[in-house]
C-alpha positions in Angstrom: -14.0 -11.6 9.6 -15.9 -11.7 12.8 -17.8 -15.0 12.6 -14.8 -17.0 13.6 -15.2 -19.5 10.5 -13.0 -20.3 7.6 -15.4 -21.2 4.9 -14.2 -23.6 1.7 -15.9 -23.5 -1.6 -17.0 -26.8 -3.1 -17.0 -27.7 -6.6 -20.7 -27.4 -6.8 -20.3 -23.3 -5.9 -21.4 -24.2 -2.2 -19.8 -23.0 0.7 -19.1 -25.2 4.0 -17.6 -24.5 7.1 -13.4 -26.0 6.6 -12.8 -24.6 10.3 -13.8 -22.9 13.6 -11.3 -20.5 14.7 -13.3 -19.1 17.5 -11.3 -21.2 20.2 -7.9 -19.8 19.2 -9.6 -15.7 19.3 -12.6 -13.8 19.9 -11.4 -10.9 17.8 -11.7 -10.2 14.2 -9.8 -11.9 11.6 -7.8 -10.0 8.9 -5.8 -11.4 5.8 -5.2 -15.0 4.9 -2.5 -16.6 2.8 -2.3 -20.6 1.3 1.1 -22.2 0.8 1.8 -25.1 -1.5 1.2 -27.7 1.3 -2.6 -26.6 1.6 -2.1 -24.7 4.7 -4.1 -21.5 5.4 -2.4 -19.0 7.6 -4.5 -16.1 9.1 -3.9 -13.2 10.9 -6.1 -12.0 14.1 -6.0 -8.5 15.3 -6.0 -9.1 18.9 -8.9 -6.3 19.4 -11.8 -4.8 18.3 -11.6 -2.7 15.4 -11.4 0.2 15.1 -12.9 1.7 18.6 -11.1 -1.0 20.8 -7.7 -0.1 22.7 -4.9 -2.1 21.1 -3.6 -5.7 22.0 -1.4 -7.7 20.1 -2.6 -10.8 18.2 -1.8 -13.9 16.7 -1.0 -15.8 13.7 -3.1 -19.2 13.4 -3.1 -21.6 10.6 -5.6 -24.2 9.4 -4.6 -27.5 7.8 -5.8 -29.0 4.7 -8.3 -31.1 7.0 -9.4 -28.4 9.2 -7.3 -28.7 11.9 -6.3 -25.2 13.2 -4.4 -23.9 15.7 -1.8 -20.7 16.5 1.4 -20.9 15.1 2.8 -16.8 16.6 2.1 -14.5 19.3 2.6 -10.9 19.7 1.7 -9.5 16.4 1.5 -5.8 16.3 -1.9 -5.6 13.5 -1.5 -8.5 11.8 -2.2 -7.8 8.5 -1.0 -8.8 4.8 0.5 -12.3 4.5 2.6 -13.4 1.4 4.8 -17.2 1.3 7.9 -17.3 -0.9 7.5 -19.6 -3.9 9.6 -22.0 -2.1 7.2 -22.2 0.8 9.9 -21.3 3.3 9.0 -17.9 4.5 5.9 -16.4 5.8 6.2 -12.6 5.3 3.8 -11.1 7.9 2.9 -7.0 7.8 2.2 -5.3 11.1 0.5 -2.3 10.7 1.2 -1.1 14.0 4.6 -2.8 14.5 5.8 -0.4 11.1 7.4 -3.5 9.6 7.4 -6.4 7.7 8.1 -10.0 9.6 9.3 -13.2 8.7 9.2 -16.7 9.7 10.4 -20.0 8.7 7.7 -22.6 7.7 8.4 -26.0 9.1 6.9 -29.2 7.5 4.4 -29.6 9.9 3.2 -25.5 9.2 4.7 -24.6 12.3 6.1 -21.0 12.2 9.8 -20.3 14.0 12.8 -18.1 13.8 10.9 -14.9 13.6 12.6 -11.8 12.7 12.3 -8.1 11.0 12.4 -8.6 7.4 12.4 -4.7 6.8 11.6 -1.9 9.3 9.2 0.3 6.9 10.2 3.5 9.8 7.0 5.4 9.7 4.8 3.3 7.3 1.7 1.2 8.3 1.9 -1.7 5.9 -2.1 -3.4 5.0 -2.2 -5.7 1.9 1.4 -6.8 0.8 2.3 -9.0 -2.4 5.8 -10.3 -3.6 7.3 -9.8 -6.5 9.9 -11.8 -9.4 12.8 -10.6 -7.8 11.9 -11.5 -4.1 10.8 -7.2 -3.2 7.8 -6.7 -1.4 5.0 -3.8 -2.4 2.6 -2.8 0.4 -0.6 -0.8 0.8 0.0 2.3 3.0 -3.8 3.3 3.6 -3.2 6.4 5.8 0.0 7.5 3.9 -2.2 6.8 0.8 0.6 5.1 -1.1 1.8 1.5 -2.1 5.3 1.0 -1.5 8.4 -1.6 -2.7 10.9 -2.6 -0.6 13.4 -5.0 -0.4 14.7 -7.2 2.4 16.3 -4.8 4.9 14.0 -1.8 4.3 15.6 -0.4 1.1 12.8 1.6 -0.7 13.3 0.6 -4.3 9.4 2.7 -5.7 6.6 4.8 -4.3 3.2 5.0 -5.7 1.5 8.1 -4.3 -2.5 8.0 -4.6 -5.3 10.4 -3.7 -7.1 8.0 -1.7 -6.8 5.1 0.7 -4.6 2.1 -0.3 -5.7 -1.2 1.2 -3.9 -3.8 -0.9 -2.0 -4.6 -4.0 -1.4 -7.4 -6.2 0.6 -8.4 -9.0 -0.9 -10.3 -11.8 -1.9 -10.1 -16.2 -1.4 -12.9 -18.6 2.7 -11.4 -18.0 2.4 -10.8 -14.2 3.3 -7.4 -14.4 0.5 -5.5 -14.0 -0.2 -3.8 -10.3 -3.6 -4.0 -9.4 -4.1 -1.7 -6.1 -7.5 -1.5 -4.0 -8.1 2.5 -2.9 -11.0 3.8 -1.3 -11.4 6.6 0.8 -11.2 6.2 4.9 -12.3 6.1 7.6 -16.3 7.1 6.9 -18.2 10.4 7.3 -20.8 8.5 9.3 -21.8 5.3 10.6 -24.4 3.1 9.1 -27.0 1.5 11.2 -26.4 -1.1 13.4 -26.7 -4.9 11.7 -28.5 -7.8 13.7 -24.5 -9.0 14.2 -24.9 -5.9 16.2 -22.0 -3.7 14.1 -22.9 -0.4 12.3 -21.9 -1.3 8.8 -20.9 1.8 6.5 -20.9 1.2 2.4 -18.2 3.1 0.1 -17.0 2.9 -3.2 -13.8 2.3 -4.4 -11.5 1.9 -7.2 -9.4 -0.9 -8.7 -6.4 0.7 -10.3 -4.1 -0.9 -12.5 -1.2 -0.1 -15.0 2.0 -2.2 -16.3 4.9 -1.8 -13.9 8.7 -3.4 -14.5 10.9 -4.2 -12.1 12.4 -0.3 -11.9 9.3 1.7 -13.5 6.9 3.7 -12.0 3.5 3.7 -13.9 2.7 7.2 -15.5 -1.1 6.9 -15.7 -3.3 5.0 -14.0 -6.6 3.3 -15.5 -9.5 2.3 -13.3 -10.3 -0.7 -14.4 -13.3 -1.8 -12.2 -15.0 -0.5 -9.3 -16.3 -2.1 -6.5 -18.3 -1.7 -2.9 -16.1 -2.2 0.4 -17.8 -2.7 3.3 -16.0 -1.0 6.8 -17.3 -2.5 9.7 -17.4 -0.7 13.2 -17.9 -2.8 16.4 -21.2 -1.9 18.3 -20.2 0.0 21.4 -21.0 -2.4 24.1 -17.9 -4.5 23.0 -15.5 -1.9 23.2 -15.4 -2.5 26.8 
């Protein structure tokens, strides 16, 4: 996230440096996305986070033989990235913007005609997935929810948790089994500074998952695995 580099696995379990993104941003990384050309699109945030004042960031993408370069300005938290089957659309969240964006996807990877693909009002959108039927769900970690919507805002189901929700995926040998990531945020306490020269901070979290149609909202959930996420907060010096 903060190393700049966009690391590829080989077939031998290795992992090799694909690209250097540190001449398109100094700032953290977030999410990533892969269409069906090969091309890896990637959100910046623009800033240090959390502790640093806002700025808006970019979009940049990275081509099958490493070339990588920005493709959209302006982004208000650039977040969860999804790319319609058709790789047509690029479906951007902005956590700070309250909204989900779209762009066209040229040949080339280029991004263009960008637009609101739903005004979410008060949420703050973090992991997105898309579904069958073209709706989108959304992590809302400080509403503590995961939200569908459709193209134009319509709320079609709300998921309300007792934790954070960070992001949410679709998947199960039938594809209809919602997988969201919750934890609870932000910290009690900050961990000790790292030699990258961040204070990390360890907490558990939950996988949760239940089977979910089109119109259903799951009656029980199951934790079906647990894992460690890792919150990192910039040392202070680089707040300035």
């Amino acid at each position: 996230m903060r190393d700049g580099l966009l690391l590829r696995r080989e077939h031998d379990g290795s992992l090799v440096t694909h690209a250097s993104l540190r001449h398109l941003s100094r700032y953290p990384w977030s999410d990533l996305v892969v269409d069906g050309r090969g091309n890896a699109y990637l959100g910046n945030l623009g800033f240090n986070f959390p502790g640093g004042e806002f700025a808006p960031g970019i979009l940049g993408v990275v081509t099958p033989d490493g070339e990588a370069r920005t493709v959209a300005e302006g982004c208000a938290f650039a977040n969860g990235l999804v790319v319609t089957p058709d790789n047509s659309t690029l479906i951007l969240a902005e956590s700070y913007g309250h909204r989900l964006t779209a762009f066209d996807i040229e040949k080339d990877g280029t991004l263009s005609n960008q637009r609101v693909w739903a005004d979410l009002v008060n949420g703050y959108p973090d992991g997105i997935c898309l579904d069958a039927e073209g709706a989108v769900r959304y992590a809302d970690t400080p509403a503590r929810r995961c939200v569908r919507v459709r193209q134009g805002g319509e709320v079609l189901q709300t998921v309300e948790l007792d934790r954070c929700c960070f992001a949410c995926m679709l998947g199960g040998l039938d594809r209809r089994t919602l997988f969201l990531m919750a934890a609870e945020y932000p910290p009690a306490t900050w961990g000790p500074v790292t030699s990258g020269g961040c204070p990390d901070y360890g907490a558990y979290g939950d996988c949760l998952c239940d089977q979910v149609s089109a119109g259903h909202l799951p009656a029980q959930w199951s934790v079906c695995s647990g894992f460690r996420m890792w919150f990192t907060e910039p040392a202070r010096a680089s707040r300035e």
